[in-house]
C-alpha positions in Angstrom: 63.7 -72.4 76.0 63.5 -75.9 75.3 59.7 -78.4 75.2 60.3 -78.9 79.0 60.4 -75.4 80.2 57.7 -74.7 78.0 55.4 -76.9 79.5 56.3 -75.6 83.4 56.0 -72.1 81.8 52.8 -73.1 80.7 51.8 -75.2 83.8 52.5 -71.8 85.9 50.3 -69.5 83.2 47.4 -71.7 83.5 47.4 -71.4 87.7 47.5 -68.2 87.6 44.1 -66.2 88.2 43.8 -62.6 86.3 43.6 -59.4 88.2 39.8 -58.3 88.6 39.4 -54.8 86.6 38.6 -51.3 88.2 34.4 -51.2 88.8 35.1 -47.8 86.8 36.5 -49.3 83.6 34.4 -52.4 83.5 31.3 -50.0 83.1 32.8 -47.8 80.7 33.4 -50.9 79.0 29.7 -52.4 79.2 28.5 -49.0 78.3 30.4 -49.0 74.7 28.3 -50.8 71.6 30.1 -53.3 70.1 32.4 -52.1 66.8 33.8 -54.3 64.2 37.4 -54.3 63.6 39.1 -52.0 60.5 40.0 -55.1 59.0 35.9 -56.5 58.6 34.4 -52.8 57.7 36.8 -52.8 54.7 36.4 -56.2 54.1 32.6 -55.4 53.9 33.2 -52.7 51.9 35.5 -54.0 48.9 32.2 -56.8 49.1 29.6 -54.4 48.6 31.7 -52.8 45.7 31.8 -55.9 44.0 28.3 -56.4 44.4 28.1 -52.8 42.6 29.9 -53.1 40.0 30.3 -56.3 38.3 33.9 -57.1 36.7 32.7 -56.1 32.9 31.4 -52.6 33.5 34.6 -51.5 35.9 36.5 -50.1 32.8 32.7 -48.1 32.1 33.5 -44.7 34.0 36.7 -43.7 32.5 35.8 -44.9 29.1 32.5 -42.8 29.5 35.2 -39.7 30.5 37.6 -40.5 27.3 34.4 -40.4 25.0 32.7 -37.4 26.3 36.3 -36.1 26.3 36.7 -36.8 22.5 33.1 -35.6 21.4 34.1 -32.2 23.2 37.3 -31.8 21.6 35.9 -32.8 17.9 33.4 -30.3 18.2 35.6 -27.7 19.1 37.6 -28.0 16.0 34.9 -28.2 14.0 33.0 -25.3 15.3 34.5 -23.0 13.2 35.2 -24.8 9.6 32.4 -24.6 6.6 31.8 -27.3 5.1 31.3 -26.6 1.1 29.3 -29.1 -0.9 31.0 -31.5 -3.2 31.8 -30.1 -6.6 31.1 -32.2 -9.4 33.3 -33.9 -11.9 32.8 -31.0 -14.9 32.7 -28.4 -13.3 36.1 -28.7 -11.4 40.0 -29.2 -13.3 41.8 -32.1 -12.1 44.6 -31.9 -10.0 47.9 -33.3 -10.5 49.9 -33.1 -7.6 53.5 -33.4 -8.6 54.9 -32.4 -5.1 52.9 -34.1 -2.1 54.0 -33.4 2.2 53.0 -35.4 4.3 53.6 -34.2 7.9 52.8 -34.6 11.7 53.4 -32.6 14.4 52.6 -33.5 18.3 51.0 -30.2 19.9 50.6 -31.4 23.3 51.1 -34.3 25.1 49.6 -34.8 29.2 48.3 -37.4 31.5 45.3 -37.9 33.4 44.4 -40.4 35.9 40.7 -41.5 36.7 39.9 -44.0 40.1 38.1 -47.0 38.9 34.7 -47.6 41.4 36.6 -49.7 43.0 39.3 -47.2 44.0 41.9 -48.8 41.3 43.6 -45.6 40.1 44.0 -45.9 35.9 46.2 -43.3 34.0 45.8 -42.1 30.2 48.3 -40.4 28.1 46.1 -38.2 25.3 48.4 -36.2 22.8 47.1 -34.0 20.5 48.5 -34.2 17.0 48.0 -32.1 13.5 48.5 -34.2 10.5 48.7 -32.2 7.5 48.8 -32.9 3.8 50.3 -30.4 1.5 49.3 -31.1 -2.6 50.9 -28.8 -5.2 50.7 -28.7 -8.6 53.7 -26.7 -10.5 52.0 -26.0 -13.5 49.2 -24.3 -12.6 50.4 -23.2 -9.6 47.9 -24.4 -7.5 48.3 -25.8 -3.3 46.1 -27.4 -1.5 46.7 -27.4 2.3 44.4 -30.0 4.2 45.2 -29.7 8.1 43.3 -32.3 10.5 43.3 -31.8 14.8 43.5 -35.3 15.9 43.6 -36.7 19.8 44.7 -40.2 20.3 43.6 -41.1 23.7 45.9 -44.4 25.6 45.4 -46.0 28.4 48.2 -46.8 30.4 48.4 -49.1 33.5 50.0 -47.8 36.4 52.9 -49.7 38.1 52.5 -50.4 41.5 55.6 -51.0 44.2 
């Protein structure tokens, strides 16, 4: 269509009256309250989130879950250990470690993903390691094992397409 027949088109919309609606619909229609669109409810929403939860303390929920997660897990591997009161200088030989290991091993590696206040979904990778040391001393024969649990909590963003 070119400009011209756009304006007859338009002419000819503009003369033209609309059809009156049924008594029965119109009514209905009365009768029904007024409802925002999807569009201005979420709108309204997201604002009143904001309002909630200001910018800083968004990352505060699944930092509170990582640390509670951590304090749980340290005091489960502790529960069971004694811990014997330092020995003094005198009283104890001196070591002298002529073969030391060093060594780590991964246990266990999984994600988890928390939702943000906001909704924003945020994954973290936790892997549980064992770091051990391993001291012996040839001549008197003595090794000293010294294993330690240890949970490195990352948080990884999630890639959206």
């Amino acid at each position: 269509m070119n400009e011209r027949e756009n304006e007859v088109f338009e002419a000819e919309l503009r003369g033209l009256k609309p059809a009156r609606l049924p008594d029965e619909l119109e009514s209905h229609l009365n009768a029904l309250p007024p409802r925002p669109s999807r569009e201005i409810e979420s709108r309204q929403r997201s604002q009143g989130r904001r309002l909630d939860w200001p910018l800083r303390l968004r990352w505060l929920a699944p930092v509170t879950v990582v640390a509670v997660a951590l304090l749980v897990a340290v005091s489960q591997w502790n529960r069971g250990r004694n811990f014997a009161l330092p020995t003094t200088a005198a009283s104890a030989p001196t070591l002298k470690a002529d073969q030391v290991e060093i060594d780590r091993q991964l246990l266990g590696s999984f994600d988890a993903v928390a939702n943000m206040p906001d909704g924003e979904p945020v994954r973290f990778r936790f892997q549980q390691w064992l770091d051990a040391v391993t001291l012996r001393d040839s001549v008197r024969g003595v090794e000293v094992v010294q294993r330690t649990p240890r949970l490195e909590v990352v948080p990884v963003s999630l890639a959206t397409y």
